[in-house]
C-alpha positions as CSV (number, residue, x, y, z in Angstrom):
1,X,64.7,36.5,95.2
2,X,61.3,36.5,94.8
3,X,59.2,38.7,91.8
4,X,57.3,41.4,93.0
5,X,54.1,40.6,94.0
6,X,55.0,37.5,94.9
7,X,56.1,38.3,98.8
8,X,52.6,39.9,99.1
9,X,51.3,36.4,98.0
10,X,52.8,34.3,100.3
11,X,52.4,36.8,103.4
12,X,48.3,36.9,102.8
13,X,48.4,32.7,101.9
14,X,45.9,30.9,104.5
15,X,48.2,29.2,107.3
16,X,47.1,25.6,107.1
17,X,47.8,24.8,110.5
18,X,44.2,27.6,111.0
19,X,41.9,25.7,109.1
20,X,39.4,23.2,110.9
21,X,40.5,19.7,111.4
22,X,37.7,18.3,109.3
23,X,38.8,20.7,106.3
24,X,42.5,19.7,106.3
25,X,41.2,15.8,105.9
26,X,39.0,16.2,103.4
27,X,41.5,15.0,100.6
28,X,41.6,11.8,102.5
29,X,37.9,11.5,103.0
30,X,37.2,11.8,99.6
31,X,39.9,9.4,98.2
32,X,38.2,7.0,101.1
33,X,34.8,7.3,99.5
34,X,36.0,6.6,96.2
35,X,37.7,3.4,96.8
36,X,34.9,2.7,99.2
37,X,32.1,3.6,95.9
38,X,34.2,3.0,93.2
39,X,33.8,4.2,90.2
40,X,30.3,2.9,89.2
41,X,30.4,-0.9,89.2
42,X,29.7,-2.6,92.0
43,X,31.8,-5.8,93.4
44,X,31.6,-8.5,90.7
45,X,31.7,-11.7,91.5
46,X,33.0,-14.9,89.8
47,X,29.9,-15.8,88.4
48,X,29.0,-12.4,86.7
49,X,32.4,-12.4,85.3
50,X,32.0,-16.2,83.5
51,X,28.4,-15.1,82.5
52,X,30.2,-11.2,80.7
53,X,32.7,-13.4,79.0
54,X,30.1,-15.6,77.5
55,X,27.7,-13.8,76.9
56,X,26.6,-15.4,73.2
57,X,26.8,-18.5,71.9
58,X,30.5,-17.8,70.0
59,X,32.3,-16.9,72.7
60,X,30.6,-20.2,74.6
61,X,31.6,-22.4,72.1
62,X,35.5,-20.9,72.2
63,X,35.7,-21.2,75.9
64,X,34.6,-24.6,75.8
65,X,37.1,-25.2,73.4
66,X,39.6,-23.7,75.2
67,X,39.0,-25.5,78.2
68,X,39.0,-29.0,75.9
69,X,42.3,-28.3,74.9
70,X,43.4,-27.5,78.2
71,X,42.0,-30.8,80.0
72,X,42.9,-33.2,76.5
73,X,46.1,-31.5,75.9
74,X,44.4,-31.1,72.0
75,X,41.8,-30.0,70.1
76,X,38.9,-32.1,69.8
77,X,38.9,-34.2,66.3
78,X,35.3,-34.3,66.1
79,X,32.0,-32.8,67.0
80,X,31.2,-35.6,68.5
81,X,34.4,-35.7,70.7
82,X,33.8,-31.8,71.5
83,X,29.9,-32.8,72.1
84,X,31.2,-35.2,74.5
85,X,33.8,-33.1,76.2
86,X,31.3,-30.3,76.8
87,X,28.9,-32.8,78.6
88,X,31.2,-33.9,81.0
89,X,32.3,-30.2,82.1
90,X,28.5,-31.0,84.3
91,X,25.8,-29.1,84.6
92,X,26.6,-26.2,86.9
93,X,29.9,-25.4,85.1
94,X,28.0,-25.3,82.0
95,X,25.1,-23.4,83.8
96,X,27.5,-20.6,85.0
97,X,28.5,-20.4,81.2
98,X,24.7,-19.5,80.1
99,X,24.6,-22.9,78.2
100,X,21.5,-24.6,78.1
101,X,21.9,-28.5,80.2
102,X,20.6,-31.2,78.0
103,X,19.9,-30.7,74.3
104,X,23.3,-28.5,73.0
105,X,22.5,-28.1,69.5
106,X,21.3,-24.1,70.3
107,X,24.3,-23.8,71.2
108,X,26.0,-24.4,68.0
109,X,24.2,-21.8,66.3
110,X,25.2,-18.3,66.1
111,X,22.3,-15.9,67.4
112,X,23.6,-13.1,64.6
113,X,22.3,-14.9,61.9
114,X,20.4,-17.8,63.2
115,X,22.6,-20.6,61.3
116,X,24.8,-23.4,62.6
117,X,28.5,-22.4,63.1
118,X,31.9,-23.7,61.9
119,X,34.2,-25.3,64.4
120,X,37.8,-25.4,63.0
121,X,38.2,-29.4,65.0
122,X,41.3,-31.0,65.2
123,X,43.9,-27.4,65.0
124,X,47.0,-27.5,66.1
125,X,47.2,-26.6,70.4
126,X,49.5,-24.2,70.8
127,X,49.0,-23.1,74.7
128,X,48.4,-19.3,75.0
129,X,48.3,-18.8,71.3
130,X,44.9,-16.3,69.6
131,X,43.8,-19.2,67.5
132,X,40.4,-18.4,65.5
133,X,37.9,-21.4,66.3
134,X,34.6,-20.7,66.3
135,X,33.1,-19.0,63.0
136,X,29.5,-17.4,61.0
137,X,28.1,-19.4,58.2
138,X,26.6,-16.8,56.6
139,X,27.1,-13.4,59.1
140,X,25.5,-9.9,58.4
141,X,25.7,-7.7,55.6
142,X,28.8,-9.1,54.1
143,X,30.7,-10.0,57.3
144,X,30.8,-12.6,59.7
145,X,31.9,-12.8,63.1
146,X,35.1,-14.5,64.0
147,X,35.8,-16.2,67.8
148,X,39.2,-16.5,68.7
149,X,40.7,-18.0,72.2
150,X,41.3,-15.6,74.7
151,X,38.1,-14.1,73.9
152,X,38.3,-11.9,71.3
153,X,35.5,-11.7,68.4
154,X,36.5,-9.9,64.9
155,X,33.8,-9.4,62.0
156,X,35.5,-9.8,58.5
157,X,34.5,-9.5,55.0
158,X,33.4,-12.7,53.5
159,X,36.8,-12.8,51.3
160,X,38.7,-13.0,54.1
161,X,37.1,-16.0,56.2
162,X,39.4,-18.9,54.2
163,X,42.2,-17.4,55.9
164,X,40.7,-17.5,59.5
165,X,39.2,-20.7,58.9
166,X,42.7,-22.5,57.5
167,X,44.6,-20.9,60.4
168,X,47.0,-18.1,59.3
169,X,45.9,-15.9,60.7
170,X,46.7,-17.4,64.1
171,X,49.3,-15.6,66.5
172,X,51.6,-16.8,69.4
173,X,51.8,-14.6,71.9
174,X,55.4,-13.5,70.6
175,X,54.1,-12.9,67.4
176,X,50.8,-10.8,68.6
177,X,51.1,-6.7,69.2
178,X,47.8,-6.5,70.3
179,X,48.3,-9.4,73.1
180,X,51.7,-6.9,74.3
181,X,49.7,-4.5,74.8
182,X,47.3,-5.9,76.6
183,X,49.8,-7.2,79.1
184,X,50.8,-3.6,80.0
């Protein structure tokens, strides 16, 4: 049974099957419009998405690394070697990356702090691993920033760079919470 008050409720409730046609399907016109809008971003294409995940000179160089040790089945030994293996990914893949054709020194130098960065050359491959690669000389008020494969960038203090730099603090995807999570 019911509480009082309630019966009065549900006797004076608006019949749905009364209201106009273009009232009862307005739920489904606004869920239409919001797929059809979305939810601020327009479509995105392949070419904005390359250009977002390189968008400075770091997370460049850590692609292209990436993509070396994905072609070579290692990591390149040498500057040279990774020099090399950039130039023959051809100018419109490169383009699409927002590196410059031609001379690639600028790209080896971190727009942060204006001096060349360190490539850890010749680390071990391990295929979807978060290896740090790409690293600041000098960085900004005490910290520099650290490039890792898969595209993520950490700043740490000064006293920890050694570590980055001699690999331990390198994860496999087993070993990595935050790359779990991320897979949810």
């Amino acid at each position: 049974m019911a509480p009082e008050g309630w019966a009065s409720l549900i006797s004076n409730s608006v019949d749905p099957n009364r209201l106009p046609a273009w009232f009862r399907s307005a739920p489904i016109l606004v869920a239409a419009l919001a797929v059809l809008v979305g939810c601020g971003q327009g479509p995105r294409d392949a070419k904005s998405i390359i250009r977002e995940a390189n968008d400075v000179n770091g997370r460049r160089l850590v692609n292209l690394y990436g993509q070396y040790q994905a072609i070579h089945g290692h990591s390149p030994k040498t500057e040279q070697a990774f020099r090399k293996g950039i130039e023959a990914r051809g100018p419109s893949a490169l383009e699409e990356m927002g590196v410059p054709t031609g001379d690639l020194s600028p790209l080896f130098v971190s727009e942060r702090d204006g001096q060349p960065f360190e490539v850890r050359y010749a680390a071990p491959y391990m295929p979807g691993s978060r290896q740090a690669l790409v690293f600041e000389s000098r960085g900004l008020e005490g910290k520099r920033a650290v490039y890792f494969t898969g595209g993520t960038v950490v700043q740490v203090p000064e006293s920890e760079c050694a570590a980055y730099r001699s690999g331990s603090m390198d994860r496999l995807p087993a070993d990595d919470p935050a790359l779990h999570s991320q897979a949810r």
